[in-house]
C-alpha positions as CSV (number, residue, x, y, z in Angstrom):
1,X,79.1,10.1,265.4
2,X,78.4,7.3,267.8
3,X,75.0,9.2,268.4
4,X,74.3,8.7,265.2
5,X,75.0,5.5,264.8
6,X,73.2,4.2,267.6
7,X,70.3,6.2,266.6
8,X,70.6,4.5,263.1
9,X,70.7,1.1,264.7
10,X,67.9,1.3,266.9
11,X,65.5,2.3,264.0
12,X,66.5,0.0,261.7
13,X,66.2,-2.8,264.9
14,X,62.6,-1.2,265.2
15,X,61.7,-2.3,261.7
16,X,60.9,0.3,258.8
17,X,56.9,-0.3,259.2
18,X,54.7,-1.8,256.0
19,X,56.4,-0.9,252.8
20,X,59.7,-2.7,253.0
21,X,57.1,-6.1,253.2
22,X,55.2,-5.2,250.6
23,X,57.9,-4.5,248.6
24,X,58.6,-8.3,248.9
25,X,55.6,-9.2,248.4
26,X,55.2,-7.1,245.1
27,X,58.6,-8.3,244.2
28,X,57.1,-11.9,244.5
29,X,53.9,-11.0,242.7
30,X,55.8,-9.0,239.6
31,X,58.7,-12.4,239.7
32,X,55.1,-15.1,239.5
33,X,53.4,-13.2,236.7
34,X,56.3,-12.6,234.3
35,X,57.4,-16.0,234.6
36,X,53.3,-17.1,234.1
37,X,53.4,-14.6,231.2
38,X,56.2,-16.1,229.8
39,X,55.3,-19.8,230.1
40,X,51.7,-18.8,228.2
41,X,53.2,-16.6,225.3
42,X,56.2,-20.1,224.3
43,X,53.9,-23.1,225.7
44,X,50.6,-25.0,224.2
45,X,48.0,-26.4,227.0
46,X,49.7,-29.5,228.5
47,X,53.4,-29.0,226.1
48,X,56.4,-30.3,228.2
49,X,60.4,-29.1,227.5
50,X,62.4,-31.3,229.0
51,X,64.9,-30.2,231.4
52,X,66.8,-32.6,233.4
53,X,66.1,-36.1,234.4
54,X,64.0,-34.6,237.0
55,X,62.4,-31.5,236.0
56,X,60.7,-30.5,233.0
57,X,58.4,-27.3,232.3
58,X,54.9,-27.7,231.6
59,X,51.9,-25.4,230.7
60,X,49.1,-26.5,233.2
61,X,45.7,-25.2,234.2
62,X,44.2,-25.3,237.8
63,X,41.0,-24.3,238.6
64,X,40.7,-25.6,242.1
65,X,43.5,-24.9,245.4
66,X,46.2,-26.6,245.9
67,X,46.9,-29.9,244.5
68,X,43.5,-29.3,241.6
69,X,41.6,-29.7,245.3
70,X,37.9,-28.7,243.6
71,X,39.4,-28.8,240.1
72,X,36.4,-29.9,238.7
73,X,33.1,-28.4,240.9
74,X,31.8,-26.6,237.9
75,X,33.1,-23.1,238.3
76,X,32.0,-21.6,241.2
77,X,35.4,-22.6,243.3
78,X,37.0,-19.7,241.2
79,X,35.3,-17.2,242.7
80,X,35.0,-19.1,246.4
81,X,39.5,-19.0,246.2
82,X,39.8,-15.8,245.0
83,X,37.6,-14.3,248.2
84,X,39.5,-16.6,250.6
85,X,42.4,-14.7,248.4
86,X,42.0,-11.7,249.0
87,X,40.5,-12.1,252.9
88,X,43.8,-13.5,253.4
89,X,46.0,-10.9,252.0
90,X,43.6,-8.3,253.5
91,X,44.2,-9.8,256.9
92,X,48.3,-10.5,256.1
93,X,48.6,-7.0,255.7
94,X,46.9,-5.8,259.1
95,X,49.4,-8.2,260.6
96,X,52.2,-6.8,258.8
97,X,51.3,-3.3,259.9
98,X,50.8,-4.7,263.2
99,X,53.6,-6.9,263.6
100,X,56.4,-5.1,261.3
101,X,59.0,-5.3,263.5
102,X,59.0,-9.1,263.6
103,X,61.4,-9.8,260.6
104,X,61.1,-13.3,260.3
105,X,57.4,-13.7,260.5
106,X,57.3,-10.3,258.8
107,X,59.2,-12.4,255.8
108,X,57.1,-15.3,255.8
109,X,54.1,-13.3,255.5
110,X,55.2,-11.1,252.8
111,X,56.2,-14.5,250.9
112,X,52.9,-15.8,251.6
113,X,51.1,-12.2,250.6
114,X,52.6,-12.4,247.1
115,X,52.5,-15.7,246.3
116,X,48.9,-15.3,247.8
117,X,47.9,-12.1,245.3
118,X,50.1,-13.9,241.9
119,X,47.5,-16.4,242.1
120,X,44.6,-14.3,243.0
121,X,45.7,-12.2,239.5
122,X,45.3,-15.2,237.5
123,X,42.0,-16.6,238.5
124,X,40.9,-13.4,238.1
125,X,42.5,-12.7,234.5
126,X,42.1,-16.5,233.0
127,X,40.4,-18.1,235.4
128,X,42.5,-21.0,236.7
129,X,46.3,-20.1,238.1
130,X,48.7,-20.8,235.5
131,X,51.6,-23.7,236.6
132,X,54.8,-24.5,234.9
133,X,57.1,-26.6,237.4
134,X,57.1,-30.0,237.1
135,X,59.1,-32.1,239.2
136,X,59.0,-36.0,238.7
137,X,61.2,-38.9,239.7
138,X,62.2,-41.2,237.4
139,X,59.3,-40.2,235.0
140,X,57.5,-42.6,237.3
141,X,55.8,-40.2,240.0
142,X,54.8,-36.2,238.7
143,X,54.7,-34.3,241.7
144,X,51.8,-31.8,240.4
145,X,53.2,-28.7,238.9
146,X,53.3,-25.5,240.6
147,X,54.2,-22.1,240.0
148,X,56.5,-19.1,241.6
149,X,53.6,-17.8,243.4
150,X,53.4,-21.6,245.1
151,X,56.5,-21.6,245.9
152,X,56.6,-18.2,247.2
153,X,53.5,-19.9,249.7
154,X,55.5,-22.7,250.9
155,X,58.6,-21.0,251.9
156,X,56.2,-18.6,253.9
157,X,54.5,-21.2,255.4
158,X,57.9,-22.8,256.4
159,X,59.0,-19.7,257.6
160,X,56.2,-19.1,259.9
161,X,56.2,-22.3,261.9
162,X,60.0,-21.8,261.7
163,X,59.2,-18.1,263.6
164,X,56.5,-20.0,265.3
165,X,58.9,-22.4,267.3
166,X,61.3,-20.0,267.7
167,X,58.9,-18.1,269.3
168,X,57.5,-20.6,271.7
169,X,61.2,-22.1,272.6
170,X,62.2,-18.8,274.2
């Protein structure tokens, strides 16, 4: 029995390869387009619902990266972010394979993979990435919405240099 167990301990230690990360990731991906889905079917272009002092949802369109960066180049930006899209999720999932026993950087690349692929799905299907969240103090300053798929991006990121010192302290 204590065979066993130990066995059981160092494979799990080892990490269980690609699929338990893309399994986050697709978690992510399926989590970004049903709320996207949602927000499209109940929402008209640029309708707000209010939902605390603070928050509200929104139906916005963005056609350029982060923050409408390149919103309005003319069209050809769609198809420049959704190669860098799927470079980057090609090349997040040789690092995952490489790297799989590394859980936290495993997690914040997995985060970053499906938040990466949600909004490669909708540049591809409408054209611009769909985003809903709209956080605002005061009504005076609207941070620009964002989506699950964003979100899903930042906490990677965060999680990364998080790994990233962690790494360097020891």
């Amino acid at each position: 029995m204590a065979t066993r167990q130990k066995s059981f301990s160092t494979q799990s230690s080892s990490g269980g390869g690609l699929a338990p990360w893309l399994g986050i990731a697709s978690i992510i991906i399926l989590l970004d387009q049903i709320t996207k889905i949602t927000i499209n079917k109940t929402f008209r272009y640029g309708e707000d619902m209010f939902i605390t002092s603070f928050f509200n949802l929104t139906l916005a369109y963005n056609k350029g990266a982060a923050f409408s960066f390149l919103g309005n180049a003319g069209g050809w930006q769609r198809y420049f972010f959704t190669a860098i899209g799927v470079g980057a999720a090609l090349f997040i999932v040789y690092l995952l394979k490489k790297h799989a026993s590394q859980r936290l950087f495993c997690w914040a690349m997995a985060l970053i993979l499906g938040g990466a692929v949600g909004n490669v799905i909708d540049r591809m299907v409408y054209g611009h990435v769909v985003d809903f969240l709209d956080f605002h103090w005061r009504g005076i300053g609207h941070f620009p919405a964002f989506n699950v798929a964003d979100t899903a991006i930042c906490i990677g990121a965060g999680l990364f240099i998080l790994d990233e010192l962690r790494r360097v302290n020891k």
